[in-house]
Biopython code that builds the backbone (N, CA, C, O; Angstrom):
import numpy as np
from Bio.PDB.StructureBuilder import StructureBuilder

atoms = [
    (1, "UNK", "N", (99.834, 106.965, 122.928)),
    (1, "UNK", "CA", (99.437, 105.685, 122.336)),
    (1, "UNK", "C", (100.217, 105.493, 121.035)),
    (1, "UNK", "O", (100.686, 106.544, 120.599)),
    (2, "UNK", "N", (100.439, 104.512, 120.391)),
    (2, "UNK", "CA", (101.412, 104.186, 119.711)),
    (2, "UNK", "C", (100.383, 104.315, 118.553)),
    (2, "UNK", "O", (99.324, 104.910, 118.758)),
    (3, "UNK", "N", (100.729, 103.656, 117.090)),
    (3, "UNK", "CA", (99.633, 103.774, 115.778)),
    (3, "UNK", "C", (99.055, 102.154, 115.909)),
    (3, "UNK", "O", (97.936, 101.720, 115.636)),
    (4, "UNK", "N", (99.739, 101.749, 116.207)),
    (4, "UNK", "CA", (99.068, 100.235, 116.257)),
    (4, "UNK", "C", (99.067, 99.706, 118.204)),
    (4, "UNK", "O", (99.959, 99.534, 119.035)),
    (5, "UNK", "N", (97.707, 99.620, 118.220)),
    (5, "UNK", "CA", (97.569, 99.054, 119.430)),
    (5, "UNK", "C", (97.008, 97.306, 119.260)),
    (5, "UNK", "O", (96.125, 96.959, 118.475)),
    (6, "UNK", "N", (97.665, 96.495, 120.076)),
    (6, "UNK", "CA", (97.273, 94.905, 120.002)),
    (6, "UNK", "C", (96.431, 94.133, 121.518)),
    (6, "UNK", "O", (96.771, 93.108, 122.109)),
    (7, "UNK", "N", (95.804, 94.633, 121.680)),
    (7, "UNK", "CA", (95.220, 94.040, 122.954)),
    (7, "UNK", "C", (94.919, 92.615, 123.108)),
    (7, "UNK", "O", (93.778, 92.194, 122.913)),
    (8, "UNK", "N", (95.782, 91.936, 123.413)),
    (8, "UNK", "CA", (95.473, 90.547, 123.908)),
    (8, "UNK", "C", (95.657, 89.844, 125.182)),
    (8, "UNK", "O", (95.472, 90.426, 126.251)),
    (9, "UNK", "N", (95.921, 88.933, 125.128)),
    (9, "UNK", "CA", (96.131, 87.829, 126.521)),
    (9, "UNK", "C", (97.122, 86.913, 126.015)),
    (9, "UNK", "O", (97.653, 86.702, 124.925)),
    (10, "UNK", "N", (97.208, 86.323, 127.480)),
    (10, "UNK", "CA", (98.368, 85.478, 127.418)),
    (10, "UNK", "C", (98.404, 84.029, 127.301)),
    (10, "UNK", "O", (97.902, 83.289, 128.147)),
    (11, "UNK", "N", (99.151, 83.518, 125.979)),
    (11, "UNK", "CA", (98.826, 82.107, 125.328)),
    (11, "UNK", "C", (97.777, 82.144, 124.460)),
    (11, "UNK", "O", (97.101, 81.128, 124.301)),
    (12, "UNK", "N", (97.518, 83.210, 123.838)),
    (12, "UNK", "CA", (96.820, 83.497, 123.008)),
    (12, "UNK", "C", (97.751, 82.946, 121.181)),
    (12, "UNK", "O", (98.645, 83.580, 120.619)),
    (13, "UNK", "N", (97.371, 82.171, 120.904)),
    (13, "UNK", "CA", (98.415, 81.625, 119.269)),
    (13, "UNK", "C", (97.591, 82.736, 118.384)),
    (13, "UNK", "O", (98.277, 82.826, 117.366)),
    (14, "UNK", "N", (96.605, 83.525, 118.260)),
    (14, "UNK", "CA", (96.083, 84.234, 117.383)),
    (14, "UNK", "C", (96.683, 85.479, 117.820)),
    (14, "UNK", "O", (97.195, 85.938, 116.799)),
    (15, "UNK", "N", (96.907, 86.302, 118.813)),
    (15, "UNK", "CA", (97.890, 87.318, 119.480)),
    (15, "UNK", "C", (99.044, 87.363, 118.925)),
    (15, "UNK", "O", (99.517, 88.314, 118.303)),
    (16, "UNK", "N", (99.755, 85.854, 119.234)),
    (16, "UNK", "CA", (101.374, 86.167, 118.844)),
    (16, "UNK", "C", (101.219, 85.957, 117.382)),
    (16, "UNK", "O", (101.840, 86.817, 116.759)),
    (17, "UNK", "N", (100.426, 84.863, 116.413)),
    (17, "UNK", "CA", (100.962, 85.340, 115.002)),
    (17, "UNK", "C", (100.375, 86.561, 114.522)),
    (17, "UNK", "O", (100.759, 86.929, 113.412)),
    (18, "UNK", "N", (99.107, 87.614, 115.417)),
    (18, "UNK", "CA", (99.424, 89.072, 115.273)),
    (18, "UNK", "C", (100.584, 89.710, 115.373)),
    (18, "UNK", "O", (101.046, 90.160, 114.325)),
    (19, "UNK", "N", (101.258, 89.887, 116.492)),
    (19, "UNK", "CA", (102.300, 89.890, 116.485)),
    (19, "UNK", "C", (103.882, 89.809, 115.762)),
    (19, "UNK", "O", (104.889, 90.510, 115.664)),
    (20, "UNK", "N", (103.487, 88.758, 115.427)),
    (20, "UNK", "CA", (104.572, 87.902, 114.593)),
    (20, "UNK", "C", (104.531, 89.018, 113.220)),
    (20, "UNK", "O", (105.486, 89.627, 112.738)),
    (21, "UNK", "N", (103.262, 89.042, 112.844)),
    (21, "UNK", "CA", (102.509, 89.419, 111.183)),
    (21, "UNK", "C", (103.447, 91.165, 111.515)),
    (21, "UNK", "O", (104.249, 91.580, 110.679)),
    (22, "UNK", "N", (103.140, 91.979, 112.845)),
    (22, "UNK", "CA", (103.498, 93.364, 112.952)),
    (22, "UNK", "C", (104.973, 93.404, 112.786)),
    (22, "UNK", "O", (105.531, 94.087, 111.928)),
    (23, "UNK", "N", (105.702, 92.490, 113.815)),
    (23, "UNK", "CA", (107.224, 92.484, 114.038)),
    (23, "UNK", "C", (108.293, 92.226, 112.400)),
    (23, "UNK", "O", (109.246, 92.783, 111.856)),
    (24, "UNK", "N", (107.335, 90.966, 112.132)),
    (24, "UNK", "CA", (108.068, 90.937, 110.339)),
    (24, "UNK", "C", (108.302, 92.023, 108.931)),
    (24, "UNK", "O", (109.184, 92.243, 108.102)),
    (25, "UNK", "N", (106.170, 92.784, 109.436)),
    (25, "UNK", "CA", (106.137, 93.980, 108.572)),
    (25, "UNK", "C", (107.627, 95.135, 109.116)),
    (25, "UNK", "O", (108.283, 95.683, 108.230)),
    (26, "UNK", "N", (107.872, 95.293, 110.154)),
    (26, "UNK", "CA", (108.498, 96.341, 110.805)),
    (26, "UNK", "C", (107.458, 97.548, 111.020)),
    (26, "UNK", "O", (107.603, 98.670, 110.535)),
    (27, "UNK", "N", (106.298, 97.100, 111.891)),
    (27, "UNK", "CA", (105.558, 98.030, 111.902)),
    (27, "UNK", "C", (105.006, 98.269, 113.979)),
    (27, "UNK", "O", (104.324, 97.561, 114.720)),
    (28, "UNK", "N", (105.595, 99.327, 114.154)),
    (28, "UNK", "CA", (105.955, 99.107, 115.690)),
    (28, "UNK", "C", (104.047, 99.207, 116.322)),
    (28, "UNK", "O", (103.019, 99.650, 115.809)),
    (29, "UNK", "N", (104.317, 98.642, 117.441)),
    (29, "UNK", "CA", (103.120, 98.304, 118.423)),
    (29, "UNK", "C", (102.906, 98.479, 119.738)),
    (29, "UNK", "O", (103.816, 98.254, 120.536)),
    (30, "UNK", "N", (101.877, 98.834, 120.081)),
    (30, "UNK", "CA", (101.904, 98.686, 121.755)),
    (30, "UNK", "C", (101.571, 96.976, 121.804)),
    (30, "UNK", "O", (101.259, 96.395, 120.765)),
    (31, "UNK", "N", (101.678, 96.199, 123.199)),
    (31, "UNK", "CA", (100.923, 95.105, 123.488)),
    (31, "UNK", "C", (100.374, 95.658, 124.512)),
    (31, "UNK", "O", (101.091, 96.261, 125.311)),
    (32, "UNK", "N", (98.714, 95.552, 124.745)),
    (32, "UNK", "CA", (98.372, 95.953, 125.986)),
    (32, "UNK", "C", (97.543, 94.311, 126.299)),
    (32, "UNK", "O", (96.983, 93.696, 125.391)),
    (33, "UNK", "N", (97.634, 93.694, 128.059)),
    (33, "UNK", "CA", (97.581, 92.641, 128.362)),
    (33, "UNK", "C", (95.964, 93.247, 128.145)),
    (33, "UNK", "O", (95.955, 94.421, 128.513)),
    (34, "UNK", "N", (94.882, 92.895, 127.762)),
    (34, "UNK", "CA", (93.332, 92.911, 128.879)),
    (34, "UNK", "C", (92.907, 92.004, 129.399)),
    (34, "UNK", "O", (91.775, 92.051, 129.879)),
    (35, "UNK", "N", (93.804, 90.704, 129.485)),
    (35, "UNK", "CA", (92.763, 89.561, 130.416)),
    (35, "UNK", "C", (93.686, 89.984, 131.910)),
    (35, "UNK", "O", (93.297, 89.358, 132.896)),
    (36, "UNK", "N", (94.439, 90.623, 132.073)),
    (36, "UNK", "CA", (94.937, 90.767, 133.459)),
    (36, "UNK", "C", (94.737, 92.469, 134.065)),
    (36, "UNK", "O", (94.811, 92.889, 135.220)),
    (37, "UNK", "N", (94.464, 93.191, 132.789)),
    (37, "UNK", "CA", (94.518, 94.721, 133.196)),
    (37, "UNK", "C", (93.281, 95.237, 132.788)),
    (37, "UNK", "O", (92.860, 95.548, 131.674)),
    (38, "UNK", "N", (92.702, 95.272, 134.078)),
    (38, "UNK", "CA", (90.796, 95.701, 134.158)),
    (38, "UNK", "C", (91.226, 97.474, 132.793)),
    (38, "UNK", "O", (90.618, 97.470, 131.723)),
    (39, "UNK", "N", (91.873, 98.267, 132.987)),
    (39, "UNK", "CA", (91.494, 99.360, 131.988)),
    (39, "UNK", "C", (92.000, 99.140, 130.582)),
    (39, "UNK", "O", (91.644, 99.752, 129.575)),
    (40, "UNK", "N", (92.740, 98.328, 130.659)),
    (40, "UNK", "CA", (92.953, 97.776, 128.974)),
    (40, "UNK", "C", (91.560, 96.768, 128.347)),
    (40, "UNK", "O", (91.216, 96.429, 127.215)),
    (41, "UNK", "N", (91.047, 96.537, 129.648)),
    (41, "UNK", "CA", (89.825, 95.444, 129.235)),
    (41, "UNK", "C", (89.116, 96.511, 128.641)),
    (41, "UNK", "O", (88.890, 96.597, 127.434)),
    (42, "UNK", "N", (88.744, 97.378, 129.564)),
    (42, "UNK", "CA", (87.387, 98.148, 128.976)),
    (42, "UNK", "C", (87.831, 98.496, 127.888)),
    (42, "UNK", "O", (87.224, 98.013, 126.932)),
    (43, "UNK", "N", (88.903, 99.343, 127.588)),
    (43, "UNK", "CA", (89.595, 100.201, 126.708)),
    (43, "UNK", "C", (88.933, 99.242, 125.304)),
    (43, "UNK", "O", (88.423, 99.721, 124.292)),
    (44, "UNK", "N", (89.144, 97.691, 125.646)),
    (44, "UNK", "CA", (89.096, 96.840, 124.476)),
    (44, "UNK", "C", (87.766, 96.745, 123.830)),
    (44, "UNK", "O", (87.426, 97.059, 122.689)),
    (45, "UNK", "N", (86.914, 96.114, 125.064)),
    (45, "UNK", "CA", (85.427, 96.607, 124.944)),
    (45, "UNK", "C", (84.927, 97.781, 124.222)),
    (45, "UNK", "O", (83.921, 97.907, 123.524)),
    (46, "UNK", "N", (85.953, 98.705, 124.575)),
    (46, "UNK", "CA", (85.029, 100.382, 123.904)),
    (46, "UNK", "C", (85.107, 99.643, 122.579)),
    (46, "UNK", "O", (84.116, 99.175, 122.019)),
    (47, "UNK", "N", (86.090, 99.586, 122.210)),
    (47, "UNK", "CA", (86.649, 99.539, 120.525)),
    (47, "UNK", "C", (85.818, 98.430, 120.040)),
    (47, "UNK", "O", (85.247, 98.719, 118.988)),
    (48, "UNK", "N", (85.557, 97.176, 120.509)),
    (48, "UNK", "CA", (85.230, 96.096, 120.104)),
    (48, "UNK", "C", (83.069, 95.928, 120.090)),
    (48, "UNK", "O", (82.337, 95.137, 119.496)),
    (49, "UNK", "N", (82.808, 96.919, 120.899)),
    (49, "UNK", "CA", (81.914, 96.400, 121.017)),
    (49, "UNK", "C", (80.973, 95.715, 121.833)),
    (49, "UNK", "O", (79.746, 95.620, 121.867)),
    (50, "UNK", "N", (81.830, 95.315, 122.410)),
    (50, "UNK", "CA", (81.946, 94.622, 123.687)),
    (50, "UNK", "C", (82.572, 92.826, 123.381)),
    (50, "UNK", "O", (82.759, 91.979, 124.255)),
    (51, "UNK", "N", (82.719, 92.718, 122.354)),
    (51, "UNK", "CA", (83.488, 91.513, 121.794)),
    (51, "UNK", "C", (84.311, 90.992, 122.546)),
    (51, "UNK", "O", (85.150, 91.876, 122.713)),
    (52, "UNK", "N", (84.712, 89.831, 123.297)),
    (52, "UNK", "CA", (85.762, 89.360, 123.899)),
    (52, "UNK", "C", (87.042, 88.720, 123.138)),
    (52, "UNK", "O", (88.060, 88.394, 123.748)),
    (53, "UNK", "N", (86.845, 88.548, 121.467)),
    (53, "UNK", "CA", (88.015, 87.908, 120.827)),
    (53, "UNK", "C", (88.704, 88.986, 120.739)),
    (53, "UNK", "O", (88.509, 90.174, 120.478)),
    (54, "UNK", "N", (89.907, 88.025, 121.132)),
    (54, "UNK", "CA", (91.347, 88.631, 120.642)),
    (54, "UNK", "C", (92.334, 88.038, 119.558)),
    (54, "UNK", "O", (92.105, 86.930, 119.074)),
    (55, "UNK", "N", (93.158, 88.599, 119.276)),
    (55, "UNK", "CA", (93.489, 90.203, 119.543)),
    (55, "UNK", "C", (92.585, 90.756, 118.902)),
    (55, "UNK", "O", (91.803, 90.216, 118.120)),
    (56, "UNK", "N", (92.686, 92.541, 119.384)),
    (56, "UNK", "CA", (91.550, 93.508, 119.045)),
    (56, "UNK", "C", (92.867, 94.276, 118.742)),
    (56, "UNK", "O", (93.835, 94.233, 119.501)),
    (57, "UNK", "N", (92.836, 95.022, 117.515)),
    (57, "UNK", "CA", (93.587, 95.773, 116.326)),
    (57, "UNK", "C", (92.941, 96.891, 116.460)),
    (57, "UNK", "O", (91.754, 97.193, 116.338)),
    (58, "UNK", "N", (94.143, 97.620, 116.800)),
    (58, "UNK", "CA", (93.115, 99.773, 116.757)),
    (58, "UNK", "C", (94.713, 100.283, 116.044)),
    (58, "UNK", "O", (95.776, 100.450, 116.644)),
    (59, "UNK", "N", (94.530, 100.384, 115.137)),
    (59, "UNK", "CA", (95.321, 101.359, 113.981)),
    (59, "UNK", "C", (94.942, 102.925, 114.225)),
    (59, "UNK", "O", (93.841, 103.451, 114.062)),
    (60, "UNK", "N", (96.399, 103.641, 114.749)),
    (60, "UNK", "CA", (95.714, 105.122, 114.990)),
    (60, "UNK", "C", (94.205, 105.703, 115.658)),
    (60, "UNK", "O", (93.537, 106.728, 115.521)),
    (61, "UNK", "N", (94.109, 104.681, 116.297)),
    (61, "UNK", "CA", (92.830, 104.920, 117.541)),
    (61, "UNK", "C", (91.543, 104.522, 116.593)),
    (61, "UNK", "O", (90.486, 105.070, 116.908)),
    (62, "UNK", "N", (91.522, 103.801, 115.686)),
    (62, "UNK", "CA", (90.684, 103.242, 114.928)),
    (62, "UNK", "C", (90.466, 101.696, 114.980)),
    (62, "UNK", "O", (91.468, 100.990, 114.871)),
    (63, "UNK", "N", (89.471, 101.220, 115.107)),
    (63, "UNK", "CA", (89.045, 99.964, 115.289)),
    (63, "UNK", "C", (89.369, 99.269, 113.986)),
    (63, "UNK", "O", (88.881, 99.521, 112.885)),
    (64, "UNK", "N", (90.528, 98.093, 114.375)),
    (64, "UNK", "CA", (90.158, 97.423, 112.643)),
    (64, "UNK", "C", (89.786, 96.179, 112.805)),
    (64, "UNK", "O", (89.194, 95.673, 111.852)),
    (65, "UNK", "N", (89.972, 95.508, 113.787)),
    (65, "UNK", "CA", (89.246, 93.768, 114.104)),
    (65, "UNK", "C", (89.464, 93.475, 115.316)),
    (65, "UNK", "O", (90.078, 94.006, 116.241)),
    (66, "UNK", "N", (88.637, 92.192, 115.120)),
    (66, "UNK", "CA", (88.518, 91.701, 116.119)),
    (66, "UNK", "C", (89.272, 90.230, 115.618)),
    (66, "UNK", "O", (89.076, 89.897, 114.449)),
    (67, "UNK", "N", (90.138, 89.340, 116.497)),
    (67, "UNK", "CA", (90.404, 88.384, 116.210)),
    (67, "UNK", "C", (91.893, 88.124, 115.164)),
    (67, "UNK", "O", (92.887, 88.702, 115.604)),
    (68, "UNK", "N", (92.063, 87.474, 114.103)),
    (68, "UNK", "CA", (93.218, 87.004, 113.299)),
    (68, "UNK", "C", (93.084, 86.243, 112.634)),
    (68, "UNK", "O", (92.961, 85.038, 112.850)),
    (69, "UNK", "N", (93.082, 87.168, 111.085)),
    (69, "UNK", "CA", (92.942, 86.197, 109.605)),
    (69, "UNK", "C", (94.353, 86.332, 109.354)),
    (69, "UNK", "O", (94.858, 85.227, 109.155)),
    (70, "UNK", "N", (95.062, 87.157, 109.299)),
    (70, "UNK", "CA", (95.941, 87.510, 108.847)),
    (70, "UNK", "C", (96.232, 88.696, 107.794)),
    (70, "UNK", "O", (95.321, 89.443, 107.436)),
    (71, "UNK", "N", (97.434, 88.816, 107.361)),
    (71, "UNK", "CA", (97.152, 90.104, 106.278)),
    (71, "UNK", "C", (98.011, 90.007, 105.354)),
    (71, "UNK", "O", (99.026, 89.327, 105.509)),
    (72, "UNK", "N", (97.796, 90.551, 104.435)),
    (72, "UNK", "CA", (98.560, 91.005, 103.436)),
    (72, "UNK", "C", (98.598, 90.067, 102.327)),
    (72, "UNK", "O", (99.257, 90.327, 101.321)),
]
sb = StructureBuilder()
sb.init_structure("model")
sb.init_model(0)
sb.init_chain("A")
sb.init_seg("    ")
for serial, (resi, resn, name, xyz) in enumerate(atoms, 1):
    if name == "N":
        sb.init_residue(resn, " ", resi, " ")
    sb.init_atom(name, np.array(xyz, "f"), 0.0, 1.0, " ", f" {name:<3s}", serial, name[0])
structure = sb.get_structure()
């Protein structure tokens, strides 16, 4: 697993300016799909709670949100 995991879906505008926010820092990522890949779903669920917003942010296998304010 990578240090930053991004679990989202597709056409998600809160996903990609996650995204966007990781790629600019230079801070590398997995993308894992969960609206199409039943074990990335759960995977998301564990972390979240059972929360369905995305993206769901796990820093080093640590839960850090749910969703996209942005950072920094």
């Amino acid at each position: 697993m990578a240090d930053v995991v991004l679990y989202t879906k597709p056409g998600c505008p809160y996903c990609a300016k996650a995204r966007a926010w990781y790629t600019e820092q230079s801070i590398a990522f997995e993308e894992r799909n969960a609206q199409d890949n039943a074990e990335y779903r759960k995977e998301m669920f564990a972390y979240s709670g059972g929360d369905p917003t995305v993206p769901v942010i796990v820093e080093k296998g640590v839960y850090k949100q749910s969703g996209w304010e942005g950072r920094g």
